[in-house]
C-alpha positions in Angstrom: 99.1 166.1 115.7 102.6 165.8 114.3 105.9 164.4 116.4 107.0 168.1 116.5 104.2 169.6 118.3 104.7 166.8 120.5 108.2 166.9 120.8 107.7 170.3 121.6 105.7 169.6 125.0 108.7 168.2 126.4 110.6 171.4 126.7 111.8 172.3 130.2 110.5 168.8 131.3 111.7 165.4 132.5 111.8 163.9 129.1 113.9 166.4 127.7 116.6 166.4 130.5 116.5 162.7 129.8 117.1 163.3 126.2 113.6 161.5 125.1 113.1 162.0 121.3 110.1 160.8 119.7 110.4 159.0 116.6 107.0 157.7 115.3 103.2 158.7 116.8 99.9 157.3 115.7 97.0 156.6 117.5 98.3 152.8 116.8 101.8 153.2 118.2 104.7 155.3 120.0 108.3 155.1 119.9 111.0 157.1 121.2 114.6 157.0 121.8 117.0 157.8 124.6 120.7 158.2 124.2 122.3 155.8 127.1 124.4 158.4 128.9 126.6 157.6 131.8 124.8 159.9 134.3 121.7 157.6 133.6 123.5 154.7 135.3 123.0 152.8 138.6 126.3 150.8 138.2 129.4 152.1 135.3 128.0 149.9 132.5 124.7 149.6 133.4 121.4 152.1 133.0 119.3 152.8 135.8 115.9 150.7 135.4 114.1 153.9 136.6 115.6 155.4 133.2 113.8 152.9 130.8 110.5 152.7 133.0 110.4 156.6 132.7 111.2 156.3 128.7 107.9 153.4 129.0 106.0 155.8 130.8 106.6 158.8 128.5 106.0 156.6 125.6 102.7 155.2 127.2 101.6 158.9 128.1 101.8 160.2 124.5 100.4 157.1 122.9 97.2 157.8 125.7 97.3 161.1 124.5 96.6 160.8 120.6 93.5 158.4 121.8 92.1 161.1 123.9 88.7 162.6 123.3 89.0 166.4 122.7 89.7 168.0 125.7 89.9 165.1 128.1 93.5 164.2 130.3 95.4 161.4 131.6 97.6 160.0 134.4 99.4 156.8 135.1 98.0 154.9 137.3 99.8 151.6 137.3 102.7 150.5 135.2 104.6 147.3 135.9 108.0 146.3 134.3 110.0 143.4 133.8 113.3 143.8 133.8 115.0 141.5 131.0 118.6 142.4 130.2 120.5 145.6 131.2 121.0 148.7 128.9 124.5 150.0 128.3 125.8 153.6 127.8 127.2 154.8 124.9 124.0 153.1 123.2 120.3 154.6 122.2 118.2 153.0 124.2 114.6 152.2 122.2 111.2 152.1 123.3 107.7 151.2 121.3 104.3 151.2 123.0 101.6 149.5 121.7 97.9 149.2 122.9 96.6 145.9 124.9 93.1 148.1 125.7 91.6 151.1 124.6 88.7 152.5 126.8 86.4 155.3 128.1 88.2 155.2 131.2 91.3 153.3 130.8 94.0 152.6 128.5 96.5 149.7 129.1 100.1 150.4 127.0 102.3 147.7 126.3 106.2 149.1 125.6 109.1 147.1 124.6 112.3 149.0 126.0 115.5 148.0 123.8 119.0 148.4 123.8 121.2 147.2 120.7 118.6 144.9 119.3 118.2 143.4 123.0 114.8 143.2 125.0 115.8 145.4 128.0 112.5 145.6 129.5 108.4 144.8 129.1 106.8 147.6 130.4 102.9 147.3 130.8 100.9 150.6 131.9 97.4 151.4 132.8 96.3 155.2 131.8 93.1 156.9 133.5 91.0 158.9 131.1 90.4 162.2 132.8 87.6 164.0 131.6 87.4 167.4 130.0 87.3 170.3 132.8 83.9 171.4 132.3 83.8 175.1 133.2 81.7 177.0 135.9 78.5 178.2 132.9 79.3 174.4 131.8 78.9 172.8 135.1 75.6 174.6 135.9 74.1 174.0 132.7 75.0 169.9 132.9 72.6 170.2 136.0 69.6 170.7 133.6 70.4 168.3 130.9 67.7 165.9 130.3 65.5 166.9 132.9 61.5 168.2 132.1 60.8 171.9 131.8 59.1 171.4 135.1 62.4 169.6 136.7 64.4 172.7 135.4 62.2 175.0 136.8 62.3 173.4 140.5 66.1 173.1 140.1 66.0 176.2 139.4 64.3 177.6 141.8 66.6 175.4 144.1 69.6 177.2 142.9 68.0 180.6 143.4 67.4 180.1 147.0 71.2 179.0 147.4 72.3 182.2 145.5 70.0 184.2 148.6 72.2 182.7 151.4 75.2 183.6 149.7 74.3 187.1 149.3 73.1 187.4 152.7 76.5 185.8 153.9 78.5 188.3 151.7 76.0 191.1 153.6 77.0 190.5 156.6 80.9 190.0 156.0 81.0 193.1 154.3 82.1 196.3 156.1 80.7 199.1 153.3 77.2 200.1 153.8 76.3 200.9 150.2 77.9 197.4 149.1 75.8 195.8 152.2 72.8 197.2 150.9 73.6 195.7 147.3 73.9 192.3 148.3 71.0 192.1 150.3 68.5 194.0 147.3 70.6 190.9 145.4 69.4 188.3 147.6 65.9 189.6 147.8 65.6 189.3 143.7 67.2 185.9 144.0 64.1 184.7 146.0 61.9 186.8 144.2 62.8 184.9 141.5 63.0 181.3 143.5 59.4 182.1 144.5 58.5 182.4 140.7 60.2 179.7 139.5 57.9 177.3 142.7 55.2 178.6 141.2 55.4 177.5 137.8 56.9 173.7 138.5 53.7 173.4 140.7 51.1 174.2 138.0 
């Protein structure tokens, strides 16, 4: 993924009100900049820490982010800084993440924030791994991985049964005779088919 498609997620979002630009993304390492402007400060002369812990955290997100496996997520979860020497406006302030731990469900980001040449700030994060958001046909068919014909079958069956008692419930809710009648010709062939599936996981 190149620096401008990522750049280009920041649009409309807190890292582009706070001016984050992106200047180098591998899988290995992150940086950014951030110009030091005078509405970022706590004190005249002096950028608000929360400033370079959100620069970290961007930073740490991204470098999370080109680790990922296909379709999976992440969120902070913890992120501790230490707070070294202040940041001035006027300057860019710099920031380079760097892995300490690269897992299935974690990643832990290192990020030195500078300023002039100066450590500002040690920022270490821990990332969760989400996983990919299966959808509902994916969801139902992780229920029959690995399991035996037979297995299926009962689960199947299982599954049938539950459809029934949703149909019936939908029966009685609903108002229009012609749809009531529907549902419940739906529920019978949803335990017709149950009543099959018993059959063959007993053989």
């Amino acid at each position: 993924m190149t620096i401008e498609t990522l750049q280009a997620t920041m649009r409309g979002l807190f890292p582009e009100l706070l001016g984050i630009r992106l200047t180098e993304a591998t899988p290995d390492r992150v940086a950014a900049e951030m110009p030091g402007r005078d509405e970022l400060c706590t004190l005249p002369g002096t950028i608000h820490g929360g400033a370079l812990m959100a620069l970290a955290d961007t930073v740490g997100a991204y470098a999370t982010a080109l680790n990922l496996p296909q379709g999976a997520g992440t969120t902070t979860i913890e992120s501790k800084t230490n707070f070294l020497a202040r940041a001035t406006p006027g300057k860019a302030i710099r920031a380079v993440a760097t892995p300490l731990h690269r897992g299935r469900t974690t990643m832990v980001w290192q990020t030195r924030v500078e300023c002039e040449g100066r450590l500002c700030a040690l920022v270490t994060q821990t990332q969760a791994v989400l996983p990919k958001r299966l959808s509902p046909g994916e969801q139902l068919a992780s229920l029959f991985a690995g399991k035996s014909p037979r297995e299926q079958q009962a689960l199947l069956a299982e599954l049938e049964r539950g459809g029934a008692v949703v149909y019936r419930a939908l029966a009685e809710a609903e108002s229009d005779g012609e749809a009531r009648r529907a549902l419940l010709g739906a529920a019978e062939r949803e335990d017709e088919n149950a009543a099959a599936m018993e059959r063959l996981a007993a053989r």
